[in-house]
N, C-alpha and C positions, 0 to 999 in steps of 0.2 A: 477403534471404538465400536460397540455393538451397535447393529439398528435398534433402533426403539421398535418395542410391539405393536403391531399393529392396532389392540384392539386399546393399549395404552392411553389413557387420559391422563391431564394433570388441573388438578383444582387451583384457582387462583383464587385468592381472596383477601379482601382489605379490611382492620378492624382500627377501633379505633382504642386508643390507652386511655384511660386516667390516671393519674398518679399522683401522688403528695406531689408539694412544688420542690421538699428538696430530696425527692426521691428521681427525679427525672432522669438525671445520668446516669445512675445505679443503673435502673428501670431499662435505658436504652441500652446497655451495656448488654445485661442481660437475652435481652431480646437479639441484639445484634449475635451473642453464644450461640443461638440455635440456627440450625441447620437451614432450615426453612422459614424463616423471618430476615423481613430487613426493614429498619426505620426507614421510612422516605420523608416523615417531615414532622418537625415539631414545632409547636405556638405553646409557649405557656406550658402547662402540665399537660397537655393535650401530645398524644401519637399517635399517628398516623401510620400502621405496618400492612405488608403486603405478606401475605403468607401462602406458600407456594407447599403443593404435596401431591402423591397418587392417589388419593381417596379424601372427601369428605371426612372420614374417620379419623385420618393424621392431621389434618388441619386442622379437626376440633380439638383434640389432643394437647396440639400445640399453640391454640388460643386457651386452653385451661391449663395448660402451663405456664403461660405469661401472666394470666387470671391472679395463680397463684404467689407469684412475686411479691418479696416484700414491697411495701409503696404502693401498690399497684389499686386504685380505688375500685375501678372499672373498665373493663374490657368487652366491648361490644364487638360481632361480625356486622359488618353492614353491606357487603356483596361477595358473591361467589360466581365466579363463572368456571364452564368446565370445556377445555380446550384438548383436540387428540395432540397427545405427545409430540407427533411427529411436526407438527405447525407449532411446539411452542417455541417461542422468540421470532418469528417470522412478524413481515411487515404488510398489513393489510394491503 
């Protein structure tokens, strides 16, 4: 495996879904396709995604990709943190 670059960052960031109610599985499904998305929780029409990339720029991307989903009411970011590559998944 390569080392990661040094000066490498990775964005983290959690938005949240709205969706029709019987669009929800569709909704997660989809979400779940991409690369850099994963549902971690849902209530209701309401999701909860974690979306992981190398730049701000992929992650918006890939929140106006879910944006665009059939179903999909509303999609808000609500944090972003930015972590050097090489600590990500490490344990405080």
């Amino acid at each position: 495996m390569r080392e990661p670059d040094r000066g490498a960052v990775l964005h983290i960031s959690s938005a949240v879904i709205r969706c029709l109610p019987a669009a929800v599985e569709t909704v997660r499904e989809c979400i779940e396709a991409l690369d850099m998305a994963e549902v971690v929780h849902v209530e209701g029409n309401k999701l909860i995604v974690i979306i992981e990339g190398p730049s701000s720029g992929m992650v918006g991307d890939c929140l106006a990709q879910i944006s665009a989903a059939d179903g999909v009411v509303s999609a808000a970011m609500v944090y972003e943190q930015v972590e050097p590559a090489e600590s990500a998944g490490e344990e405080a």
